[in-house]
Short mmCIF file of the C-alpha atoms (twelve columns), coordinates in Angstrom:
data_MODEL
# 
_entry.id   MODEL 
# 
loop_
_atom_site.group_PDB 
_atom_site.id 
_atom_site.type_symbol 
_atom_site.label_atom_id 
_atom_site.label_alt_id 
_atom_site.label_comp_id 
_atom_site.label_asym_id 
_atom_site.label_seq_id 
_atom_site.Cartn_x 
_atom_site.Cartn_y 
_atom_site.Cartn_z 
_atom_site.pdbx_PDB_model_num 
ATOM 1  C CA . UNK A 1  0.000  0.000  0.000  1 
ATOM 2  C CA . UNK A 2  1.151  2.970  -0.680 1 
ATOM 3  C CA . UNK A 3  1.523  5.880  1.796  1 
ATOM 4  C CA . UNK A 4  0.054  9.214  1.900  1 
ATOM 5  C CA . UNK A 5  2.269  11.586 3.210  1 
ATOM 6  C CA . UNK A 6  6.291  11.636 3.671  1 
ATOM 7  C CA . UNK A 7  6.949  12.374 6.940  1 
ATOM 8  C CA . UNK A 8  4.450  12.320 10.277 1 
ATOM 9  C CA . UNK A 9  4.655  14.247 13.606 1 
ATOM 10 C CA . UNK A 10 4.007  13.359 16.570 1 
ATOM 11 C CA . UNK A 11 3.682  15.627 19.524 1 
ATOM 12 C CA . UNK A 12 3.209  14.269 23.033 1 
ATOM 13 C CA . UNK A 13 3.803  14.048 26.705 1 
ATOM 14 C CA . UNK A 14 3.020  10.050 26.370 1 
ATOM 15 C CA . UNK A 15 3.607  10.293 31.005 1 
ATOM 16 C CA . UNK A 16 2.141  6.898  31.018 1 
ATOM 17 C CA . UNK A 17 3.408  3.541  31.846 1 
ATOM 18 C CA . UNK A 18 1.464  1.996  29.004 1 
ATOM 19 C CA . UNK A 19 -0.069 3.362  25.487 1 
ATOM 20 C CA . UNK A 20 -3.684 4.504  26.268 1 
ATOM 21 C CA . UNK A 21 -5.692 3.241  23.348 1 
ATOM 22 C CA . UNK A 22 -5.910 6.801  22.160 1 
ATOM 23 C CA . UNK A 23 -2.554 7.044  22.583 1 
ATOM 24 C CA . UNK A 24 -1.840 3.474  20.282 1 
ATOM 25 C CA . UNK A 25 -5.219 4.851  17.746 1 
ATOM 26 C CA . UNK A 26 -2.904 7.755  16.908 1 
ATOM 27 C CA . UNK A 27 0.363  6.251  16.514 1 
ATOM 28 C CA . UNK A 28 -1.228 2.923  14.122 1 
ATOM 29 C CA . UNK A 29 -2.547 5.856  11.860 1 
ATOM 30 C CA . UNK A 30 0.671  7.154  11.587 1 
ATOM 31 C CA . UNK A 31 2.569  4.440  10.886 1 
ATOM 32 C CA . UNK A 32 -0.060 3.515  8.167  1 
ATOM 33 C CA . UNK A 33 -0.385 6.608  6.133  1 
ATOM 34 C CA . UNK A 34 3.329  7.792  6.521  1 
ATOM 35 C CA . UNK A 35 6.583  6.612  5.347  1 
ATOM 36 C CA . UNK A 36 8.530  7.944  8.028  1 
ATOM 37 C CA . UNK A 37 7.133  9.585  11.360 1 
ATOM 38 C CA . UNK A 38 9.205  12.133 14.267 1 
ATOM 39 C CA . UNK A 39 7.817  11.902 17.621 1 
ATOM 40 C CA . UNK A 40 8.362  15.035 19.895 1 
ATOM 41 C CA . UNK A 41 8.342  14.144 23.415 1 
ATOM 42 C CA . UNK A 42 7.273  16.990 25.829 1 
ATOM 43 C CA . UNK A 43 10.407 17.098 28.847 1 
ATOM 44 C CA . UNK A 44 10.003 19.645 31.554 1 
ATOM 45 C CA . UNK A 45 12.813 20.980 33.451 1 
ATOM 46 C CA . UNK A 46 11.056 19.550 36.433 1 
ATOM 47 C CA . UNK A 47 11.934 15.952 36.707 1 
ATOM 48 C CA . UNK A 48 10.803 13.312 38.794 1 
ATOM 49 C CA . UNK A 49 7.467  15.384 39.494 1 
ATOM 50 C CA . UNK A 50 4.146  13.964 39.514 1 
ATOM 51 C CA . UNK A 51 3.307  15.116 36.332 1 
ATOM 52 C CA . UNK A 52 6.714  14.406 35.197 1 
ATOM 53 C CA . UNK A 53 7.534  10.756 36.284 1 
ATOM 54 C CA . UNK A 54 9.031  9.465  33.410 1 
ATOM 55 C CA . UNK A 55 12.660 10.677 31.617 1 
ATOM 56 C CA . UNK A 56 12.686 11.104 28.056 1 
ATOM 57 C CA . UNK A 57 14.796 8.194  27.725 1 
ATOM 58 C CA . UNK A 58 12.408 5.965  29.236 1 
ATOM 59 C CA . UNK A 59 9.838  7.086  26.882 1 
ATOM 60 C CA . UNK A 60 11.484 7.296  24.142 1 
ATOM 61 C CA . UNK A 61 12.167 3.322  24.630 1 
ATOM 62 C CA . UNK A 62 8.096  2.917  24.287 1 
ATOM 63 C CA . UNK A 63 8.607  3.385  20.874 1 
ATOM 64 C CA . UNK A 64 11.547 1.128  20.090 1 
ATOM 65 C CA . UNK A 65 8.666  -1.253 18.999 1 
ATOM 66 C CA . UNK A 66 7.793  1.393  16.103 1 
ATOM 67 C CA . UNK A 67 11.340 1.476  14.678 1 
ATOM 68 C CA . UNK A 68 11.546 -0.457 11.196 1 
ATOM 69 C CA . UNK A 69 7.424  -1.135 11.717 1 
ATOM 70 C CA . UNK A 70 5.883  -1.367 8.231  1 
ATOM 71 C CA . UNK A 71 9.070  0.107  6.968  1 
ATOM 72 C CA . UNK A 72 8.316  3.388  8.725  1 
ATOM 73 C CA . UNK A 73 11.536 5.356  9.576  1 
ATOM 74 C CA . UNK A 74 10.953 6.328  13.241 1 
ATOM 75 C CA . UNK A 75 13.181 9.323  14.801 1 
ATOM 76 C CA . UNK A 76 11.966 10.356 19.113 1 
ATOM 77 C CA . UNK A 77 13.196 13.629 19.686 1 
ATOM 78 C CA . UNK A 78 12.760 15.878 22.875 1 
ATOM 79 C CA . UNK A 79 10.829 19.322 22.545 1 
ATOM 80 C CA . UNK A 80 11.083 21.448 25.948 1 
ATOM 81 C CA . UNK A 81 8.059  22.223 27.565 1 
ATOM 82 C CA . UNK A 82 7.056  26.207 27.854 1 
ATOM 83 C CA . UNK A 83 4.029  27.061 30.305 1 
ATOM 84 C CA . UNK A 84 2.985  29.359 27.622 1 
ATOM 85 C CA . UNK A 85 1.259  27.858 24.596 1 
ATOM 86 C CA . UNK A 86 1.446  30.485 22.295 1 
ATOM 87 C CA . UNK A 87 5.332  30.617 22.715 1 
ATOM 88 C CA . UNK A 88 5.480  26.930 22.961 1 
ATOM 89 C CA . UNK A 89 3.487  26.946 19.057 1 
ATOM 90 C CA . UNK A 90 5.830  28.859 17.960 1 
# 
Protein backbone atom coordinates (compact mmCIF):
# COMPACT_ATOMS: atom_id res chain seq x y z
CA UNK A 1 0.00 0.00 0.00
CA UNK A 2 1.15 2.97 -0.68
CA UNK A 3 1.52 5.88 1.80
CA UNK A 4 0.05 9.21 1.90
CA UNK A 5 2.27 11.59 3.21
CA UNK A 6 6.29 11.64 3.67
CA UNK A 7 6.95 12.37 6.94
CA UNK A 8 4.45 12.32 10.28
CA UNK A 9 4.65 14.25 13.61
CA UNK A 10 4.01 13.36 16.57
CA UNK A 11 3.68 15.63 19.52
CA UNK A 12 3.21 14.27 23.03
CA UNK A 13 3.80 14.05 26.70
CA UNK A 14 3.02 10.05 26.37
CA UNK A 15 3.61 10.29 31.00
CA UNK A 16 2.14 6.90 31.02
CA UNK A 17 3.41 3.54 31.85
CA UNK A 18 1.46 2.00 29.00
CA UNK A 19 -0.07 3.36 25.49
CA UNK A 20 -3.68 4.50 26.27
CA UNK A 21 -5.69 3.24 23.35
CA UNK A 22 -5.91 6.80 22.16
CA UNK A 23 -2.55 7.04 22.58
CA UNK A 24 -1.84 3.47 20.28
CA UNK A 25 -5.22 4.85 17.75
CA UNK A 26 -2.90 7.76 16.91
CA UNK A 27 0.36 6.25 16.51
CA UNK A 28 -1.23 2.92 14.12
CA UNK A 29 -2.55 5.86 11.86
CA UNK A 30 0.67 7.15 11.59
CA UNK A 31 2.57 4.44 10.89
CA UNK A 32 -0.06 3.51 8.17
CA UNK A 33 -0.39 6.61 6.13
CA UNK A 34 3.33 7.79 6.52
CA UNK A 35 6.58 6.61 5.35
CA UNK A 36 8.53 7.94 8.03
CA UNK A 37 7.13 9.58 11.36
CA UNK A 38 9.21 12.13 14.27
CA UNK A 39 7.82 11.90 17.62
CA UNK A 40 8.36 15.04 19.90
CA UNK A 41 8.34 14.14 23.42
CA UNK A 42 7.27 16.99 25.83
CA UNK A 43 10.41 17.10 28.85
CA UNK A 44 10.00 19.65 31.55
CA UNK A 45 12.81 20.98 33.45
CA UNK A 46 11.06 19.55 36.43
CA UNK A 47 11.93 15.95 36.71
CA UNK A 48 10.80 13.31 38.79
CA UNK A 49 7.47 15.38 39.49
CA UNK A 50 4.15 13.96 39.51
CA UNK A 51 3.31 15.12 36.33
CA UNK A 52 6.71 14.41 35.20
CA UNK A 53 7.53 10.76 36.28
CA UNK A 54 9.03 9.47 33.41
CA UNK A 55 12.66 10.68 31.62
CA UNK A 56 12.69 11.10 28.06
CA UNK A 57 14.80 8.19 27.73
CA UNK A 58 12.41 5.96 29.24
CA UNK A 59 9.84 7.09 26.88
CA UNK A 60 11.48 7.30 24.14
CA UNK A 61 12.17 3.32 24.63
CA UNK A 62 8.10 2.92 24.29
CA UNK A 63 8.61 3.38 20.87
CA UNK A 64 11.55 1.13 20.09
CA UNK A 65 8.67 -1.25 19.00
CA UNK A 66 7.79 1.39 16.10
CA UNK A 67 11.34 1.48 14.68
CA UNK A 68 11.55 -0.46 11.20
CA UNK A 69 7.42 -1.13 11.72
CA UNK A 70 5.88 -1.37 8.23
CA UNK A 71 9.07 0.11 6.97
CA UNK A 72 8.32 3.39 8.72
CA UNK A 73 11.54 5.36 9.58
CA UNK A 74 10.95 6.33 13.24
CA UNK A 75 13.18 9.32 14.80
CA UNK A 76 11.97 10.36 19.11
CA UNK A 77 13.20 13.63 19.69
CA UNK A 78 12.76 15.88 22.88
CA UNK A 79 10.83 19.32 22.55
CA UNK A 80 11.08 21.45 25.95
CA UNK A 81 8.06 22.22 27.56
CA UNK A 82 7.06 26.21 27.85
CA UNK A 83 4.03 27.06 30.31
CA UNK A 84 2.99 29.36 27.62
CA UNK A 85 1.26 27.86 24.60
CA UNK A 86 1.45 30.48 22.29
CA UNK A 87 5.33 30.62 22.72
CA UNK A 88 5.48 26.93 22.96
CA UNK A 89 3.49 26.95 19.06
CA UNK A 90 5.83 28.86 17.96
Amino acid sequence: MDKLYDVGVIVGRFQVPDFTDGHKQLIKTAVTECKSLVVFLGVSVVLDSDRNAMDFVTREFMFEYLKNTQGVKVTVLPIPDIFNDELWSK
